[in-house]
N, C-alpha and C positions, 0 to 999 in steps of 0.2 A: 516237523518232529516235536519240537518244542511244547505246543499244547497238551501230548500224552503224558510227562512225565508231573506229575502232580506230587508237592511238597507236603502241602496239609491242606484240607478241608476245611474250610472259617465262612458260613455264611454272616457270619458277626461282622467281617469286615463289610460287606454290601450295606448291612446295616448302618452302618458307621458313616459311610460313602452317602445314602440316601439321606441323613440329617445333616451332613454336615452340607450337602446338596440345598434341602430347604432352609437351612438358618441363613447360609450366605446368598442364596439368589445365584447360586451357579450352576451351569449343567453337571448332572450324574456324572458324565463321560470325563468332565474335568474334574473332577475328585479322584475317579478310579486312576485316570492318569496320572496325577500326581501321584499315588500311590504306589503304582508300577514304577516310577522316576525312582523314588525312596528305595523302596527292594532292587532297583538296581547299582545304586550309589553303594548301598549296603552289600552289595554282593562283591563288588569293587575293591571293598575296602579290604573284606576277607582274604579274596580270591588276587588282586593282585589289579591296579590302575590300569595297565595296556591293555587287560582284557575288555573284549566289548562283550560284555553281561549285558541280559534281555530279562524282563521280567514280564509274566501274561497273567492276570487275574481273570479268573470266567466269567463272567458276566452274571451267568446263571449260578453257579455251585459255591462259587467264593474259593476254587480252587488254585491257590498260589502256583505258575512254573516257573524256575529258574531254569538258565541253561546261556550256552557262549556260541560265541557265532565267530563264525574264525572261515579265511579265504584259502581255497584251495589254489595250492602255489609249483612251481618246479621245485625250488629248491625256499625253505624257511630262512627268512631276516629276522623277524619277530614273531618269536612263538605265539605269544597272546594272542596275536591276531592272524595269523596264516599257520597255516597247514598242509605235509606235502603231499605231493598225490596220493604216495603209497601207503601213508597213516588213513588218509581220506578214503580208500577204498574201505577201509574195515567198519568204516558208517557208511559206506553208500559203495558199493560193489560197480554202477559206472558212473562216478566221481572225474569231471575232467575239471582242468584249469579253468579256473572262472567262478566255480561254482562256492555257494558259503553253505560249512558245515555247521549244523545246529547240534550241540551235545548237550545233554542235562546233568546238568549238577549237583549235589548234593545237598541236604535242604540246610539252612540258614537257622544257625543259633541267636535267637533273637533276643540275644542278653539285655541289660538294663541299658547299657552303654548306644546300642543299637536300636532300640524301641527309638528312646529318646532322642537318637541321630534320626532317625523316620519321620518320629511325628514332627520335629522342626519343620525338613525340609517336605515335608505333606501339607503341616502349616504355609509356609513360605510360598510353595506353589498355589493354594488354595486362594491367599494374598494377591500374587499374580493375575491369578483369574478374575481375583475380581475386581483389578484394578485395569484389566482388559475389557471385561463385561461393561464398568464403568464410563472407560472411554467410549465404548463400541455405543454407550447409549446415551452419552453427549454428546460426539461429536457431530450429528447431524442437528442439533439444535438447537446451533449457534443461529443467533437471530429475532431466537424467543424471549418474550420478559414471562419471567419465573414470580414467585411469589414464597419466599419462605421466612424464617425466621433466625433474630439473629442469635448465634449460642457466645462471640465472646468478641473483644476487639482487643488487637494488639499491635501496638505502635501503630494506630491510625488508619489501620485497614481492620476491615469488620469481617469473620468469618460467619456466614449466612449457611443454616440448615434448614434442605428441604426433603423432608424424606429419610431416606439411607443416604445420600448422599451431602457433602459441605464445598461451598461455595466461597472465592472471596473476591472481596467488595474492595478494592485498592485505595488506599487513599485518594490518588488524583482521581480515581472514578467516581468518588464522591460529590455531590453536589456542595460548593461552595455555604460554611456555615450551617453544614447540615451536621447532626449529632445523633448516635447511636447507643442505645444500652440492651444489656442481654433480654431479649424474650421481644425485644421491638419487633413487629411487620417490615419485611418489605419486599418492596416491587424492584425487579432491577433485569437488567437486559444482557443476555450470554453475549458477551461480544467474543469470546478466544476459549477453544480446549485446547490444552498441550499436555503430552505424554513427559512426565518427569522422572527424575528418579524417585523420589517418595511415590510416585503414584501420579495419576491423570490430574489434572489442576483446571477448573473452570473458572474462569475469570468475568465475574461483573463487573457493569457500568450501569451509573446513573445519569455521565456527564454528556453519553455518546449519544449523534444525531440522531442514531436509530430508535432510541429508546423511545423518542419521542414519536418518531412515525409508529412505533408499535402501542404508544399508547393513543394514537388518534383511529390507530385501528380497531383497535379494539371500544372504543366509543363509539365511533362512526361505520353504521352498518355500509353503506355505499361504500365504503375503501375498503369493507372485507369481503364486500361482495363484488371488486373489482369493478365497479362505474366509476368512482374516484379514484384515481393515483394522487401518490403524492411524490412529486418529480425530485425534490429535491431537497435537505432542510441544512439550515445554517442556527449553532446557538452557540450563545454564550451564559453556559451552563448558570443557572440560579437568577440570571440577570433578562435577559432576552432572549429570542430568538425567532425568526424566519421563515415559515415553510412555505414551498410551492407550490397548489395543488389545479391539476387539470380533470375535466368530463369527460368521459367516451359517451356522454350522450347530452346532446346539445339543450336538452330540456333541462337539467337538473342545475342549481347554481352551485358549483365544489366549495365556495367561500362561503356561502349560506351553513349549508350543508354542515360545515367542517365546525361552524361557529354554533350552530343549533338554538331551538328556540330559546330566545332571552340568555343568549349563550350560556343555554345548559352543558353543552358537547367541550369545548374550549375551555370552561372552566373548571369543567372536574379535570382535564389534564393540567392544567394555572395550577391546582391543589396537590397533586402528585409531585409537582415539582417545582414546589414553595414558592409560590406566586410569581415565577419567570414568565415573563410578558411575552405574549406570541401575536406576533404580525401573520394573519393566514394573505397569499398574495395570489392573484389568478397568474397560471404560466403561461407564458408564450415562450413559443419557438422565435421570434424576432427579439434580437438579443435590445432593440431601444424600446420594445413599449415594456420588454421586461423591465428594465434597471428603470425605469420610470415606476412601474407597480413596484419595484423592488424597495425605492429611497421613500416610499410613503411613509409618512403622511409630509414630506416635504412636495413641493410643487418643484418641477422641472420645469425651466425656459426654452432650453436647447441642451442640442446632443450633439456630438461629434464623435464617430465612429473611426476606430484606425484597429481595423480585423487583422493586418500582418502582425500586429504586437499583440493583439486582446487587450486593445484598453476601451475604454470610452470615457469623453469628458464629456462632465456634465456641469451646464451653466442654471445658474438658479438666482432668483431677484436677492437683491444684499440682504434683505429681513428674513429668508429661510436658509441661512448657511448654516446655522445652527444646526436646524432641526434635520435638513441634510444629513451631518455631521456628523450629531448626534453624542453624548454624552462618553469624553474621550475617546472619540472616534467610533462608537460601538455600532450605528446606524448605515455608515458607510462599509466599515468594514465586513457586516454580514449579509450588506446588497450585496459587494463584492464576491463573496463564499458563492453567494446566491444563484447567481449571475455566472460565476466562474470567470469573470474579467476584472480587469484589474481597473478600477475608478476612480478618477479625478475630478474632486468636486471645486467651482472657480465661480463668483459671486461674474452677475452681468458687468461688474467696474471692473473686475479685473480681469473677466475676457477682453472685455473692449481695450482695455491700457495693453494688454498683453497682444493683444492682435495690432494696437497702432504699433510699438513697441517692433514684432516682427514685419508690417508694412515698410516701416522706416529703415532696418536694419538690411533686408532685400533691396529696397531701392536703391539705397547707399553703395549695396554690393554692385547694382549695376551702371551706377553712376560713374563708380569707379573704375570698373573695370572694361565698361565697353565706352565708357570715354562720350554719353549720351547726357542730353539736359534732365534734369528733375521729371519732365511731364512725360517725356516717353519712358523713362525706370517706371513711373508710377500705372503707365498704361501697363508694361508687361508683366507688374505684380498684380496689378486690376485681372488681367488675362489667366492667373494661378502660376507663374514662373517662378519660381525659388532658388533656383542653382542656373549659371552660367551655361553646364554640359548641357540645360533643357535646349538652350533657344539653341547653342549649335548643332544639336542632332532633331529639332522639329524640322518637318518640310518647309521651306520658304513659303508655300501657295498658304500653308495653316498661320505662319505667321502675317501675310500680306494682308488678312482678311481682316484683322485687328482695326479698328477705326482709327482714323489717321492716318494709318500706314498703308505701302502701297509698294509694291515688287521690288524699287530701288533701295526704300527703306530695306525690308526685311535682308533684302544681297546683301545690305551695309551691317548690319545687323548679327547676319550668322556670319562675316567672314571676321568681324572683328573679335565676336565670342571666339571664333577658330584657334584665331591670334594670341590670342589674351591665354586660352589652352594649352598650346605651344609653349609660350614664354612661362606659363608657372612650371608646366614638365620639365622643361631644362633647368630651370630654379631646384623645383625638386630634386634633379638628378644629382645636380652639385652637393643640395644639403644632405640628400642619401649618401655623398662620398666625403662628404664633412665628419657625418657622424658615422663615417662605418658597419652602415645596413648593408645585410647580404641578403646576393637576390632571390634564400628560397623566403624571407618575408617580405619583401616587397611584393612578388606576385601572387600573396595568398590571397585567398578569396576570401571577402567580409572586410575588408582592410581597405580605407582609400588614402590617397599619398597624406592628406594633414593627419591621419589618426599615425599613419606609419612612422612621422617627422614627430609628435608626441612620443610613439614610443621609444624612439633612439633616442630624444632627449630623457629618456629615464630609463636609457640604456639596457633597453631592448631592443637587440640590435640582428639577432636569427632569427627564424624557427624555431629551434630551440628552446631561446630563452623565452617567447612568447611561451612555448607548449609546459613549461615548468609554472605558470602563474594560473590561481587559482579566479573564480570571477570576482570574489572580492579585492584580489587585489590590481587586478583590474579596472577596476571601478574606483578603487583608490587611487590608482595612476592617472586614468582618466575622466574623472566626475564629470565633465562634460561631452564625454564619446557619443550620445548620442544614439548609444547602443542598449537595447534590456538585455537582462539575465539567461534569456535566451537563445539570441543573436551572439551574445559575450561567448556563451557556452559554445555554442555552434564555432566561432575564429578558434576557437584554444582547441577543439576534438578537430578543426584540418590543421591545426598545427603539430595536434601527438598522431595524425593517422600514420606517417612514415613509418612511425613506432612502432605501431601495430602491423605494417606491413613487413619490418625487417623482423620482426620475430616468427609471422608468419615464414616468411624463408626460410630461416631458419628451421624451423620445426619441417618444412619441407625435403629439405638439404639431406 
């Protein structure tokens, strides 16, 4: 019903709707809306808050309708917005419960006071829109390096205009030593839109990995024509950095390629990003000959790989620990980024002193404890034994086979490791009732009896109070545990799972 009752004719407003359409980059339909929104606030304001006021502009005529919309009811709570059947029949003859009556209103004095309440909120919506439109048209393009221009910098972050639209350049995003003034060029990388209260926010970087794979991309026609990836990049913004680039096609060389003739390719991105030094490095999927391409241009000796933790050490001759190392660590630390493991770099002297060092310390353990002469400890460290629980849970037949030894030996061998096991458990049990360990920490898992006997001497003495400590200070209790940050992490989440199970019950309950 509501469409028939027309207030006044204004094709002037469609008029108005259409530029303010083209100035702001928004669609027709969001202007008129807004408009409609306004004539209804104002109708509101007249006629009374409860009421739910409608407002329809024609699309074609520019013909204004107000009118209220109100529930047909048994009996009225709220006049504003319900109505009882029996009023309701006299707009609609079969009127039942459920239905909404549309009545038109009377037309609107659009005093001074009201214009000017209109156009605000007409304004305001129009704002909306287009800080909708705005988002709706960055936030898929996060990823991109932009190119625009700077309009002003405040307090160390640069606001960048490209377009209709303004960008900012954040301080930490900055490339280290880098300076900006109004009207500069620049190139820089959408890393983040986020929807704010003033309005959508696009946030640059110049310091982020990507930026850099976006700008090799854009050099390097194989990486935008997908024959080249580039797997991976590590940088230490303004100073160095890293990347790892592999072929899908066995003919082309990706490090050639990426470096370009008379590194043309390499060093127009060197100049984009004030002469930061870039290692291009071939990938592999095998994580040693990676961190070997990764620590170039140092030479590796040997590798040692221990995949349950991610680490790998890597030994290198004593005149390249330097170059290894790398200038406050910076060469190791972006193999590592690199790589995604975590690397130990240890000169050939001090592998060798470090390995006699652990030779000696095992032997010593089994000298002692299985009560054997110096030459057979040192055959069963020769064999790879480290802990006592090896030899008494190895098969005897594996241990007899050892040179030297022979079925008597090894019987002698695992019963007295057995022994020796026995006697430290009962040791333990005592000192576990010394220090007043309860048994839901004793039997956690990740935990063996010497870490448990460290923790009750610094009176950790539950579950509990294990599941209250954080990894650092874990690690501060025990610098020698023997444990990384992720095994640490792993004892503390079975110590708080209870936690999580008793609240589950509860929520159950």
């Amino acid at each position: 019903m509501g469409a028939d009752f027309a207030i006044t004719g204004n094709t002037e407003i469609l008029q108005v709707a259409e530029a303010v359409s083209r100035e702001k980059g928004i669609t027709y339909d969001s202007v008129v809306d807004a408009m409609e929104q306004a004539i209804q606030i104002a109708g509101r304001r007249k006629y009374g808050h409860e009421q739910l006021i409608k407002a329809h502009i024609d699309r074609s005529s520019g013909n204004i309708s107000l009118f209220r919309e109100r529930a047909v009811v048994e009996k009225t709570e709220n006049p504003g917005a319900e109505i009882s059947l029996r009023d309701a029949k006299l707009y609609k003859k079969d009127a039942k419960i459920g239905d909404i009556i549309t009545e038109p209103l009377p037309p609107l004095d659009f005093g001074r006071v009201t214009a000017q309440t209109a156009k605000q909120i007409i304004m305001q919506k129009v704002r909306d829109a287009e800080r909708e439109k705005q988002f709706n048209d960055f936030k898929d393009r996060v990823g991109e390096v932009i190119n625009g221009v700077v309009k002003r910098v405040e307090y160390g972050n640069v606001v960048i205009d490209f377009g209709r639209t303004e960008a900012i350049l954040r301080r930490e995003d900055i490339i280290p030593r880098e300076a900006f003034r109004p009207n500069d060029r620049v190139r820089a990388y959408i890393y983040d839109v986020r929807r704010e209260q003033k309005g959508p926010q696009i946030f640059l970087s110049r310091t982020h990995p990507n930026f850099l794979a976006q700008l090799f991309a854009q050099e390097v026609p194989e990486i935008y024509d997908g024959i080249i990836t580039i797997k991976v990049v590590a940088r230490d913004p303004g100073s160095r950095a890293k990347i790892a680039v592999h072929s899908s096609d066995p003919g082309i060389d990706p490090v050639g390629s990426c470096v370009g003739m008379r590194g043309s390719r390499v060093q127009a991105v060197v100049n984009e990003l004030q002469g930061e030094k870039i290692d291009i490095i071939q990938w592999s999927n095998d994580p040693a000959t990676f961190v070997v391409q990764a620590l170039a241009p140092a030479e590796v000796s040997k590798i040692v790989i221990d995949e349950d933790n991610k680490r790998i050490e890597v030994v290198v001759p004593d005149d390249q620990l330097s170059l290894a190392i790398g200038r406050r660590g910076q060469n190791v630390k972006l193999a590592s980024q690199l790589v995604g493991w975590n690397i130990d770099v240890l000169t050939d002297e001090e592998e060798s002193t470090r390995r006699t060092e652990e030779f000696n310390r095992v032997s010593k353990l089994f000298v002692d404890s299985l009560n054997v002469e110096d030459v057979i400890a040192h055959l069963l460290v020769a064999e790879g034994f480290r802990t006592v629980e090896e030899i008494a849970m190895v098969p005897e037949h594996e241990l007899s086979r050892i040179e030297g030894f022979d079925e008597n030996i090894a019987a002698e061998l695992k019963d007295r490791a057995g022994k020796y096991l026995e006697e430290k458990a009962k040791d333990n049990d005592k000192k576990f009732n010394e220090l007043g360990i309860q048994d839901d920490l004793k039997n956690l898992a990740g935990l063996n009896s010497d870490l448990i006997i460290k923790l009750g001497n610094n009176n950790i003495k539950t579950r509990d109070d294990l599941a209250d400590l954080s990894v650092d200070e874990f690690k501060d209790m025990l610098p020698d545990s023997g444990k990384n940050d992720k095994e640490i992490q792993d004892i503390i989440m079975a110590a708080r799972a209870h936690w999580f199970a008793d609240e589950q019950a509860k929520s159950n309950s």
